[in-house]
MOPAC internal coordinates of N, CA, C and O (Angstrom, degrees):
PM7 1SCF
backbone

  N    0.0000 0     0.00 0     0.00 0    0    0    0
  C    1.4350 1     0.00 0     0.00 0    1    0    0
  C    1.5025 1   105.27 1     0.00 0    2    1    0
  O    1.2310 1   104.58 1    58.39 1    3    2    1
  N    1.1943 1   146.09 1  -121.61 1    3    2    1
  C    1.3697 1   120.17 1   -38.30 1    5    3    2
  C    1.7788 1   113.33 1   -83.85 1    6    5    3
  O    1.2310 1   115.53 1   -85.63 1    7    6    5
  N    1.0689 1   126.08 1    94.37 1    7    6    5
  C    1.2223 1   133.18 1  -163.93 1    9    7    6
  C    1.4682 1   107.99 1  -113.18 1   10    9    7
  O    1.2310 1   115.77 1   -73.97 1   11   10    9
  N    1.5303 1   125.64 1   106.03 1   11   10    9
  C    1.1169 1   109.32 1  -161.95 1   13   11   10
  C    1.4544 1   135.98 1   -54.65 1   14   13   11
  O    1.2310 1   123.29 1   163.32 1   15   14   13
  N    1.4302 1   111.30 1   -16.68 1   15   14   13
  C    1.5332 1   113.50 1  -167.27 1   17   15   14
  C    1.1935 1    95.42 1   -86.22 1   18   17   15
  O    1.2310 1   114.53 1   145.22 1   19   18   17
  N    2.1027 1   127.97 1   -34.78 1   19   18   17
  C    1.4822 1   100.41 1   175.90 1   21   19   18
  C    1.4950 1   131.98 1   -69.07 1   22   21   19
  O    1.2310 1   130.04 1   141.37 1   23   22   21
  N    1.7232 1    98.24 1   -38.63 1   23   22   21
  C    1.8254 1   102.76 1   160.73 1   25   23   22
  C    1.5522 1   119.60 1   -32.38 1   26   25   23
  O    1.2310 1   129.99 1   134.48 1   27   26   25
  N    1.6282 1    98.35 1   -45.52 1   27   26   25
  C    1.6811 1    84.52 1  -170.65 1   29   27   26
  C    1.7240 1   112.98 1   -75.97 1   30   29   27
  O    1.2310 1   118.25 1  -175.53 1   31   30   29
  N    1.0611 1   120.93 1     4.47 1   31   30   29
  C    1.4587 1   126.63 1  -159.82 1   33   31   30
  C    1.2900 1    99.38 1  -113.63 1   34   33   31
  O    1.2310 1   105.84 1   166.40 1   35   34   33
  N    1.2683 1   143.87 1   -13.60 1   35   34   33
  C    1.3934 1   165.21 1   150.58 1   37   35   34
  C    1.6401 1   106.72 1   -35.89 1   38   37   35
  O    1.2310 1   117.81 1   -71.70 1   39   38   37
  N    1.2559 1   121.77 1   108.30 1   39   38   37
  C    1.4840 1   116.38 1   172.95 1   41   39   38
  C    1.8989 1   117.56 1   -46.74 1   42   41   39
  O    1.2310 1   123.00 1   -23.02 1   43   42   41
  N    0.8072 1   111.85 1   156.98 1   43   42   41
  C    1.6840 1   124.38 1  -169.78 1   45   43   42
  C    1.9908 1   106.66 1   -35.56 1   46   45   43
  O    1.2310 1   127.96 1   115.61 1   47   46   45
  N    1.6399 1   102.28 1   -64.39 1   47   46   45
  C    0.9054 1   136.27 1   170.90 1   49   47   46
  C    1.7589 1   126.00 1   -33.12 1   50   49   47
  O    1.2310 1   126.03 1   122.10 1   51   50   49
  N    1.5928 1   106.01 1   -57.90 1   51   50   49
  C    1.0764 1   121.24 1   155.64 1   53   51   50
  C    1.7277 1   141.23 1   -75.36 1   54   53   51
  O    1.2310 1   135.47 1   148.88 1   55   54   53
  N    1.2625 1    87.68 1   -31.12 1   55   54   53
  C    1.8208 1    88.58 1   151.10 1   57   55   54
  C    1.4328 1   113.74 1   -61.85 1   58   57   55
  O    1.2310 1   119.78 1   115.37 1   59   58   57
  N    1.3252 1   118.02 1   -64.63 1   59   58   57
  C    1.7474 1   110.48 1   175.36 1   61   59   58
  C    1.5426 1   109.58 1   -39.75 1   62   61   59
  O    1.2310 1   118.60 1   139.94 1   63   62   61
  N    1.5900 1   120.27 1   -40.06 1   63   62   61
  C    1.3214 1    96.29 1  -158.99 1   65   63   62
  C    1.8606 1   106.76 1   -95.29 1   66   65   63
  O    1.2310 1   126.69 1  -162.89 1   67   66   65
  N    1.4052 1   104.74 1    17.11 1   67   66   65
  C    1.4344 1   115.29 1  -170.80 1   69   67   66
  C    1.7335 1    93.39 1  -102.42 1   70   69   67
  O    1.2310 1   128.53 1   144.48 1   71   70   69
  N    1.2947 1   101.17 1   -35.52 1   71   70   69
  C    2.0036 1   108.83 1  -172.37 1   73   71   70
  C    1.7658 1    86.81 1   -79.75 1   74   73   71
  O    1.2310 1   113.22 1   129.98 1   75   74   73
  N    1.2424 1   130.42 1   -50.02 1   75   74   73
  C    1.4619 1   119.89 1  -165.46 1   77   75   74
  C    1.9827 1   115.17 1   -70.21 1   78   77   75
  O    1.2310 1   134.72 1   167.77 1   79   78   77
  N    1.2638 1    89.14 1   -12.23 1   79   78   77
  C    1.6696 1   100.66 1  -177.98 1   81   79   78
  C    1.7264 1   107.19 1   -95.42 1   82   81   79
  O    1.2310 1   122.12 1   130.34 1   83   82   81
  N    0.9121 1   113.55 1   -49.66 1   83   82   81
  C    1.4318 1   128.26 1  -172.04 1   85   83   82
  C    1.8024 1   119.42 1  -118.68 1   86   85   83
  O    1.2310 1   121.05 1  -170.78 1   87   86   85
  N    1.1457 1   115.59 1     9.22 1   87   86   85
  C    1.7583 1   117.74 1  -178.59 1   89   87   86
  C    1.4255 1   106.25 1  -111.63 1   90   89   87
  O    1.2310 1   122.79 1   -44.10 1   91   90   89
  N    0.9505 1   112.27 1   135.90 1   91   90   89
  C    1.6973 1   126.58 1   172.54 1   93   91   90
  C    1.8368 1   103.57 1   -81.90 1   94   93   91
  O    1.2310 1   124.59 1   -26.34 1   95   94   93
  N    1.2941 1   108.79 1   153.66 1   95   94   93
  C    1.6058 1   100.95 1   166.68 1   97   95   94
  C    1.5095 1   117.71 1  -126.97 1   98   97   95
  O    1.2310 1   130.59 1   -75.48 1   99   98   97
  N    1.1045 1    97.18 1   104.52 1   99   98   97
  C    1.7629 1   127.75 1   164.06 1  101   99   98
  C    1.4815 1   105.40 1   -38.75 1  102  101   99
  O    1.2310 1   123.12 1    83.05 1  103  102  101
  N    1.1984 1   111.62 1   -96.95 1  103  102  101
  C    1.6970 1   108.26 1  -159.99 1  105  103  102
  C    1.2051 1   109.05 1  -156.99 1  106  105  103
  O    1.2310 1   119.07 1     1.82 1  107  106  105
  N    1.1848 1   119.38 1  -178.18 1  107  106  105
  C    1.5188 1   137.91 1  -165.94 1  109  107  106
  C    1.8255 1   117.48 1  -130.25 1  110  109  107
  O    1.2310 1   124.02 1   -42.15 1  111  110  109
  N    1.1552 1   109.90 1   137.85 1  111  110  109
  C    1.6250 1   111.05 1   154.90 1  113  111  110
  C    1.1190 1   116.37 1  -153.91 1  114  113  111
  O    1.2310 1   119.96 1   -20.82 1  115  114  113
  N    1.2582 1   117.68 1   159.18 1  115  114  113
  C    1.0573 1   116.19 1   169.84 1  117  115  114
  C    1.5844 1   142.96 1   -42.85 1  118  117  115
  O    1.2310 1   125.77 1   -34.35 1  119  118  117
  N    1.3490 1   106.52 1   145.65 1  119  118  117
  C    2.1163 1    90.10 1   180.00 1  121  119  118
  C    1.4466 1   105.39 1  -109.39 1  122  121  119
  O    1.2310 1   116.81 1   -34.09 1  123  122  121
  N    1.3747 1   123.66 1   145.91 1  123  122  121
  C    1.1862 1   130.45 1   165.43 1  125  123  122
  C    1.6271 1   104.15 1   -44.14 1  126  125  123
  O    1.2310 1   123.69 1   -37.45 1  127  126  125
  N    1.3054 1   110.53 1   142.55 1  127  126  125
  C    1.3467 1   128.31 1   175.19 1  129  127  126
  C    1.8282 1    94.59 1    75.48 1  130  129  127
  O    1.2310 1   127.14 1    53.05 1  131  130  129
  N    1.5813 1   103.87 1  -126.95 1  131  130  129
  C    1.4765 1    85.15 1   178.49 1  133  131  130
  C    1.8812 1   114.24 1  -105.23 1  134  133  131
  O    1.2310 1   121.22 1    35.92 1  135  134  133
  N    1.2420 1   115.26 1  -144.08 1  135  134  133
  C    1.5322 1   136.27 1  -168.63 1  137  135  134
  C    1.3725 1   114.55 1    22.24 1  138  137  135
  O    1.2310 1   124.54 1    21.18 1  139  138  137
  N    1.1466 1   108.90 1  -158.82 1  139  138  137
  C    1.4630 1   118.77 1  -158.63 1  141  139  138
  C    1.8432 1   102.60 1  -124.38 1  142  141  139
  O    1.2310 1   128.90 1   -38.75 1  143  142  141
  N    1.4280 1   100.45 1   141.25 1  143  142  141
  C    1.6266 1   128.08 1   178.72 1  145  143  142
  C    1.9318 1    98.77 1   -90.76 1  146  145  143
  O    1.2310 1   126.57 1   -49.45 1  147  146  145
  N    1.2058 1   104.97 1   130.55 1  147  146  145
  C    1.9483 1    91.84 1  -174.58 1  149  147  146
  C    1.8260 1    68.30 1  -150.35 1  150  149  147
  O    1.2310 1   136.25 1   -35.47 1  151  150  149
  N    1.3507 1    86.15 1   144.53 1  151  150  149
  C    1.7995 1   125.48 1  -156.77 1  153  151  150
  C    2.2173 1    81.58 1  -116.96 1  154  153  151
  O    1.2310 1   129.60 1   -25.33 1  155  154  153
  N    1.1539 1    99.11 1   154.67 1  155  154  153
  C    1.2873 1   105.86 1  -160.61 1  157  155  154
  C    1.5291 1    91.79 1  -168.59 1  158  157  155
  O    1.2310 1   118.13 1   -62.47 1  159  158  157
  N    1.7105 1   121.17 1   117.53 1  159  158  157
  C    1.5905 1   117.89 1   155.23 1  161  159  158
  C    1.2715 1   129.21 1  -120.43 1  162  161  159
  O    1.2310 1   119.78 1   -45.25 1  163  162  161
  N    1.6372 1   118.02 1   134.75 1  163  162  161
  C    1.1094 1   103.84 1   175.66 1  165  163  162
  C    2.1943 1    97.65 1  -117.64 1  166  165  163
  O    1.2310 1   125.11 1   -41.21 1  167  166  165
  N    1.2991 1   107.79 1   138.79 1  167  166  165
  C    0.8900 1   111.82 1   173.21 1  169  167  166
  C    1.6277 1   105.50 1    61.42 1  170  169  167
  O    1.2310 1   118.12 1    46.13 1  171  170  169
  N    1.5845 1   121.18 1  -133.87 1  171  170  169
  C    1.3343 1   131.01 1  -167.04 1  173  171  170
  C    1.6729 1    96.49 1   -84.90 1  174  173  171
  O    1.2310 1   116.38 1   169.21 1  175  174  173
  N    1.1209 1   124.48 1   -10.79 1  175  174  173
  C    1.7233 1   138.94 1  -134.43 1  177  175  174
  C    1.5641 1   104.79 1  -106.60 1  178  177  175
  O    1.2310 1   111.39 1   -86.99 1  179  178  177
  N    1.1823 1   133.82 1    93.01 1  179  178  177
  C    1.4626 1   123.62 1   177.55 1  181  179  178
  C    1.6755 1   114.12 1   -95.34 1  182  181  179
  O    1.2310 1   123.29 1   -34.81 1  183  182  181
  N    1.4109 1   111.29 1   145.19 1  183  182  181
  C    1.4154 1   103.69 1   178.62 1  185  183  182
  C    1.4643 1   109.96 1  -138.50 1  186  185  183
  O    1.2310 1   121.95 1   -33.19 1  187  186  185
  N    1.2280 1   113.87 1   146.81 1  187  186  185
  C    1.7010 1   107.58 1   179.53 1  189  187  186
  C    1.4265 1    99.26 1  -123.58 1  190  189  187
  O    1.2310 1   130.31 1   -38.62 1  191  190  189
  N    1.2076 1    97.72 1   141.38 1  191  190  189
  C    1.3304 1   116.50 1  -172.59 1  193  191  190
  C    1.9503 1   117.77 1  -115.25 1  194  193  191
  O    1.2310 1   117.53 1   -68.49 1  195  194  193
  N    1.4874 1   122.30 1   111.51 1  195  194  193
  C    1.6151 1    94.62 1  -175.34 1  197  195  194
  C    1.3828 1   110.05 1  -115.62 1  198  197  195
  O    1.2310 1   133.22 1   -44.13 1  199  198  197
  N    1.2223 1    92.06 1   135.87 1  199  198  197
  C    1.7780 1   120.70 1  -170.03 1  201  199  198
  C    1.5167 1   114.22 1   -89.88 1  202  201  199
  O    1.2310 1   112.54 1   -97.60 1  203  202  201
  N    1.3108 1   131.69 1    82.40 1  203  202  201
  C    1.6281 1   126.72 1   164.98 1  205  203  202
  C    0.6499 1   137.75 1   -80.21 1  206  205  203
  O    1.2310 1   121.99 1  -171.19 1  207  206  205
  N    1.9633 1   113.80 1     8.81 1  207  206  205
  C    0.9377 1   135.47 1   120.44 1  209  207  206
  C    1.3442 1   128.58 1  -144.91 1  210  209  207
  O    1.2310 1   107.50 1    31.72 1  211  210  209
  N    1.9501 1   140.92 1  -148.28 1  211  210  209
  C    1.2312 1   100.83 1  -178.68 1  213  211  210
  C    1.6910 1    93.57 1  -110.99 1  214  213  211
  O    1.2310 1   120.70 1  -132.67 1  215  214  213
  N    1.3130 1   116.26 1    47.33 1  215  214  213
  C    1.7218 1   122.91 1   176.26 1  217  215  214
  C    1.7191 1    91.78 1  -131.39 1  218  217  215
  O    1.2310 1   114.62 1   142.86 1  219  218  217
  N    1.2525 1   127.81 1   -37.14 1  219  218  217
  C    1.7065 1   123.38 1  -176.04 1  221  219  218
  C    1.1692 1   111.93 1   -99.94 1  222  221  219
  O    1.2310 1   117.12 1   -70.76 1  223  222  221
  N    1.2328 1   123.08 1   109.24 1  223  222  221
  C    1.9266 1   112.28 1  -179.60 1  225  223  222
  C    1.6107 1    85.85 1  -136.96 1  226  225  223
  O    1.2310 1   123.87 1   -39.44 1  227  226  225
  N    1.1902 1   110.19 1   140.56 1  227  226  225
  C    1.6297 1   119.13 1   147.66 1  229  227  226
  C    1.4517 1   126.57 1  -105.61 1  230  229  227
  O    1.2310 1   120.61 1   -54.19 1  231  230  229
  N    1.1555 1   116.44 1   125.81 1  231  230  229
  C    1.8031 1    89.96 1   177.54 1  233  231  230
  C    1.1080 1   128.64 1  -108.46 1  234  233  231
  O    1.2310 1   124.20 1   -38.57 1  235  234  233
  N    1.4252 1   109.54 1   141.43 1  235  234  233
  C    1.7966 1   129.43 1  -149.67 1  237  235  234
  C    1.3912 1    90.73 1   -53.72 1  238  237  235
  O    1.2310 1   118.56 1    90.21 1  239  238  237
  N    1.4623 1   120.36 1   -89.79 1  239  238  237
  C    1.2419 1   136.15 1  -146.25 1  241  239  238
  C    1.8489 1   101.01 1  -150.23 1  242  241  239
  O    1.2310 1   128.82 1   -12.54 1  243  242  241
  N    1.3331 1   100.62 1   167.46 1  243  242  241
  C    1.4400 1   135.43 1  -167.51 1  245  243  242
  C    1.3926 1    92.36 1  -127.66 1  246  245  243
  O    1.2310 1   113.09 1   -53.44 1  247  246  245
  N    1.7651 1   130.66 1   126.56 1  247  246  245
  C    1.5602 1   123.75 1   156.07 1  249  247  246
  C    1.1860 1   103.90 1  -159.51 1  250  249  247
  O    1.2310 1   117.24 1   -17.00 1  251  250  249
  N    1.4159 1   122.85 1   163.00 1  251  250  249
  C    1.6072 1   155.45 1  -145.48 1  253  251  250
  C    1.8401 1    87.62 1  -129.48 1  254  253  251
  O    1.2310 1   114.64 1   135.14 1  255  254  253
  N    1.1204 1   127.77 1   -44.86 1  255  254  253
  C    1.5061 1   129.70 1  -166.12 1  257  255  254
  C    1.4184 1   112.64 1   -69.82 1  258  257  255
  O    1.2310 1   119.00 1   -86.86 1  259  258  257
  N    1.3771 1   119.52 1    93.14 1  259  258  257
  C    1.3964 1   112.67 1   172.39 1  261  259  258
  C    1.6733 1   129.12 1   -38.28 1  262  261  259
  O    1.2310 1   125.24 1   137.79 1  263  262  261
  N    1.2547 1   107.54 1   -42.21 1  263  262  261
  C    1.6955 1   100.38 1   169.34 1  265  263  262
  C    1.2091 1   125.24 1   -48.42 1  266  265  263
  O    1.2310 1   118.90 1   153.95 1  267  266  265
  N    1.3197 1   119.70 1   -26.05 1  267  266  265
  C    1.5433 1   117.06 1   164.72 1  269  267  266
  C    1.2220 1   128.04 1   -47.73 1  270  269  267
  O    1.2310 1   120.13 1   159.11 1  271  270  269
  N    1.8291 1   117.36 1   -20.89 1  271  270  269
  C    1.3024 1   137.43 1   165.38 1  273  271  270
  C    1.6723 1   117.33 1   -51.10 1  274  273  271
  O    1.2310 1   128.72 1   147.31 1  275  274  273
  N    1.0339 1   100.81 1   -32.69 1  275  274  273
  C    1.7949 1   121.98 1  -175.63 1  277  275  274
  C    1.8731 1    89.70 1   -18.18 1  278  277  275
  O    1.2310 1   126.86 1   104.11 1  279  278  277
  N    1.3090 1   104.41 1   -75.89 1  279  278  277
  C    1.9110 1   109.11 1  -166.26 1  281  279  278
  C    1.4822 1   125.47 1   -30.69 1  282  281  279
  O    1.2310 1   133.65 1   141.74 1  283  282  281
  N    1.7015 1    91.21 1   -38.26 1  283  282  281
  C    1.4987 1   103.93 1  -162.24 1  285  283  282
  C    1.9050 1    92.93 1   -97.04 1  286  285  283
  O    1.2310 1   117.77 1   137.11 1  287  286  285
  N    0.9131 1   121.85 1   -42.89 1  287  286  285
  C    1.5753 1   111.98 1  -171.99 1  289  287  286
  C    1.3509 1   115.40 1   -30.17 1  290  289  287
  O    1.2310 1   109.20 1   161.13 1  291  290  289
  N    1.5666 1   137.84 1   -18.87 1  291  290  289
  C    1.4063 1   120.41 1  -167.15 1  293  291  290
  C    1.3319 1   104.00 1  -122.62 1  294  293  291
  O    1.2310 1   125.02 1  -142.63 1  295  294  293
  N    1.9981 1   107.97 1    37.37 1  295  294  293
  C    1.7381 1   119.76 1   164.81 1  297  295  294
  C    1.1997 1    87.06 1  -101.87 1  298  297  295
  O    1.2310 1   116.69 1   167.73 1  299  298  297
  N    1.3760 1   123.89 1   -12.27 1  299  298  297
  C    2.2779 1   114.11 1  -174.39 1  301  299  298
  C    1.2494 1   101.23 1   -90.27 1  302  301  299
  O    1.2310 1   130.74 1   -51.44 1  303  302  301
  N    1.8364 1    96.89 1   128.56 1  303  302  301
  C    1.6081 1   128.37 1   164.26 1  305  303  302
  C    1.5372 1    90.05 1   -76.01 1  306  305  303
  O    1.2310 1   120.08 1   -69.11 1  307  306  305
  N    1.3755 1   117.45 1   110.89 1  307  306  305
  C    1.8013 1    94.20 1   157.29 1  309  307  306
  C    1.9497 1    90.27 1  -105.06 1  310  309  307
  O    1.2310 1   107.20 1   174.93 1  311  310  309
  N    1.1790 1   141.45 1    -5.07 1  311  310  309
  C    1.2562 1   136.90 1  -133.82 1  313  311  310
  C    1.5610 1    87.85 1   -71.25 1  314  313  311
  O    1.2310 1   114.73 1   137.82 1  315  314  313
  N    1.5743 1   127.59 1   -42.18 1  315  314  313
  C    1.5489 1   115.63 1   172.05 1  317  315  314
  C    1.7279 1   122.39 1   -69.30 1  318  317  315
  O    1.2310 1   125.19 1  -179.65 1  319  318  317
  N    1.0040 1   107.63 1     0.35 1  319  318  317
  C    1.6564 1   125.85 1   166.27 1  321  319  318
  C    1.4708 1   114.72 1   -63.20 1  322  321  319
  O    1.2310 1   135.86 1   140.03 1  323  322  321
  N    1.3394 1    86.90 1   -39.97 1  323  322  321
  C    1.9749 1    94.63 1  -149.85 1  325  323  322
  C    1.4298 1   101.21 1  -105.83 1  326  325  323
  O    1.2310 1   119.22 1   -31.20 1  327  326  325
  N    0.8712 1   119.08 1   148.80 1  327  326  325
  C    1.2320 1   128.79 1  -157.76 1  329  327  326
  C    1.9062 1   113.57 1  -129.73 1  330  329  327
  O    1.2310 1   115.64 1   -74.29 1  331  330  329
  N    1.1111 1   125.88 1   105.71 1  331  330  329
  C    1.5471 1   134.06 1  -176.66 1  333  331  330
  C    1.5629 1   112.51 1    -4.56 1  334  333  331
  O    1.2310 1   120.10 1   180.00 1  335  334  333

């Protein structure tokens, strides 16, 4: 896979167990109201998943579009990257 239209066609269940087998985990933010949003990639394929707790998670969305990154960009240190 990770092709977004089949991910999204994937029952609830099996996306988690396709992101928990094969997804790396990126980062975290906060979710409106309560728990936590955790960003997860596999391949070209990002998915966020929100957890209100760590037994209830729904997951938001599946995307290919880097701007969706917007939330998480200001958890990156580049300051040892960059150079004077």
């Amino acid at each position: 896979m990770p092709f977004l239209e089949d991910f999204n066609q994937l029952p609830p269940a099996a996306q988690l167990l396709y992101i928990w087998e094969h997804g790396y985990y990126l980062a975290a933010r906060p979710a409106e109201g309560t728990g936590l949003v955790k960003l997860y990639q596999t391949g070209a394929l990002f998915v966020e998943i929100h957890f209100k707790n760590p037994s209830d998670f729904e997951i938001l969305r599946a995307f290919h579009d880097p701007v969706h990154l917007q939330p998480y960009l200001d958890q990156i240190d580049l300051n040892g990257l960059l150079r004077p």
